[in-house]
N, C-alpha and C positions, 0 to 999 in steps of 0.2 A: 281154541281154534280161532284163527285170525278171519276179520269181516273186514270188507271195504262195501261200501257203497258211492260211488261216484260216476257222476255223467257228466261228460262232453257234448258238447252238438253246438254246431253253426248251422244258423238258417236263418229267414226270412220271418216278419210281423206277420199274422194272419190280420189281426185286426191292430187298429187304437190301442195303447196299456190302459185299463183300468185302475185308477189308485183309489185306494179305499183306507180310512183311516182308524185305528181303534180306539176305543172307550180312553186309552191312556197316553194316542198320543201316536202311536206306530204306526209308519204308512206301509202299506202291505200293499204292491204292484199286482196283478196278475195278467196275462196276457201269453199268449200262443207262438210257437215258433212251428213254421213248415221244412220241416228237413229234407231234402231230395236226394236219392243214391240214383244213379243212372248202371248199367248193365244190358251186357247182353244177353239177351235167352236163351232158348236151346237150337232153334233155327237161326239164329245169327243176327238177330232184329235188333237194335238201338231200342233198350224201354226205359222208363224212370218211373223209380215208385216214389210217394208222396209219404209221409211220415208226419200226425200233427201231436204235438208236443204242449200242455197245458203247465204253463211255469209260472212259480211264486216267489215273487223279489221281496223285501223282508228291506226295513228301515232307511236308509240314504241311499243304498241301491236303488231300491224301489222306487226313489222318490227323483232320481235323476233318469231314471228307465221310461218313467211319464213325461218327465220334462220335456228327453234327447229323442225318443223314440216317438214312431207313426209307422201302422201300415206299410210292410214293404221292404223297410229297415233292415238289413241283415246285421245280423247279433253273435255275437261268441257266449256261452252262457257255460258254466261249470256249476257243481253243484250235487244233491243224492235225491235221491227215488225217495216219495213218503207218499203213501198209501190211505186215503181219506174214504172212513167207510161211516155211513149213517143210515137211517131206516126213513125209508118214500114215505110222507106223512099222510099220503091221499091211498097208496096201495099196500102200505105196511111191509114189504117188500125190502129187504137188508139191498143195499146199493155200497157201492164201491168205484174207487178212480185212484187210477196212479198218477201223480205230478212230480214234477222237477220242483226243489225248492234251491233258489238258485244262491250259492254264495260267495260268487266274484261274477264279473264280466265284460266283455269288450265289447266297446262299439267297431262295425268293423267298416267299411266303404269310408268317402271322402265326407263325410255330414252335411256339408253345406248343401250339396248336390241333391242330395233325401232328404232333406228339411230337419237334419240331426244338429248334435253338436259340430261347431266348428274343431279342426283340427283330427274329429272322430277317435277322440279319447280322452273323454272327463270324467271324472266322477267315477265311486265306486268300484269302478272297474281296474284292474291291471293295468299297469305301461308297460308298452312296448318292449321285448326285452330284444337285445342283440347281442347276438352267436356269431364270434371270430368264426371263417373260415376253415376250413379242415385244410392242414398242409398236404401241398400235394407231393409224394414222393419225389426225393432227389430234389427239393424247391432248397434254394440256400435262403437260410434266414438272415433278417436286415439285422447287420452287426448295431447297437445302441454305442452311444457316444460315452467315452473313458471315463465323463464323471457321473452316468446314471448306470456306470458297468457295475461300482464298486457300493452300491447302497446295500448290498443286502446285506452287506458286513459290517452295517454299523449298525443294523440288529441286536440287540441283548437276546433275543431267544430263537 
C-alpha cells in the first residue's frame, strides 16, 4: 500500500525562530507559522479562520530560518507531519503534539522590507522556478533562426 505524507502551507511567523543546537553540533529551528483560509458561511458573511502550525527546521535550513526570519515574516514551508508524544512528568498523563518537520522552504515578500534576507531567497530554501506560459490557441509560434533550426540533428541520440 502506497503512504505519502507531505505538507504545504504559506503563512506568517507567530513569534521570533528559536535555534537550539545539539550535543553534536545540529541546529534544530523551531518556530510557528499562522495560516489563514478566509470563506464565506452559511448567511453570506466574509469569516477567516486562524490555523497555528508548530514547525521543526533541521540543519542549514534551521540555521538560515533564524538568521532571515522575525515575527510577521511570511514563509513557504514543505515538509510531513511527525507526531511527538511523551509522558507530563508533574501529572503522569501520556501527551502528544503533531509538527511539521520542515525539509525545503521559501522566503516569501521582498526581505528587506521585513527585516529578512535581501533579494527573499537564500539559503536552504528553493529558487524560484519559472513556468513558460501556456500557448494560447491559434497563437503562431516565433519561427527560431536557420542555424538554431537544425541542432537537433546533430544529436547522436
Amino acid at each position: 500500500m502506497a503512504n505519502l505524507n507531505k505538507v504545504m502551507l504559506i503563512g506568517n511567523l507567530t513569534r521570533d525562530p528559536e535555534l537550539r543546537v545539539t550535543p553534536k553540533g545540529t541546529a534544530i529551528c523551531q518556530f510557528s507559522l499562522a495560516v489563514n483560509r478566509k470563506f464565506r458561511d452559511e448567511a453570506g458573511a466574509d469569516r477567516e479562520e486562524v490555523t497555528y502550525v508548530d514547525i521543526e527546521a533541521w540543519g542549514k535550513s534551521g540555521e538560515n530560518i533564524a538568521k532571515y526570519c522575525t515575527k510577521g515574516r511570511p514563509l513557504f514551508v514543505e515538509g510531513r507531519l511527525r507526531l511527538d508524544q511523551w509522558e507530563d512528568k508533574t501529572t503522569k498523563e501520556k501527551r502528544s503534539r503533531m509538527k511539521v518537520v520542515c525539509d525545503n522552504f521559501q522566503f516569501l515578500g521582498s526581505g528587506r522590507a521585513e527585516g529578512g534576507a535581501p533579494g527573499g531567497a537564500e539559503g536552504g530554501g528553493e529558487q524560484p522556478r519559472y513556468t513558460a506560459p501556456a500557448a494560447r490557441p491559434g497563437a503562431s509560434r516565433p519561427t527560431a533562426p536557420a542555424a538554431q533550426e537544425n541542432l537537433d540533428e546533430d544529436v547522436p541520440f
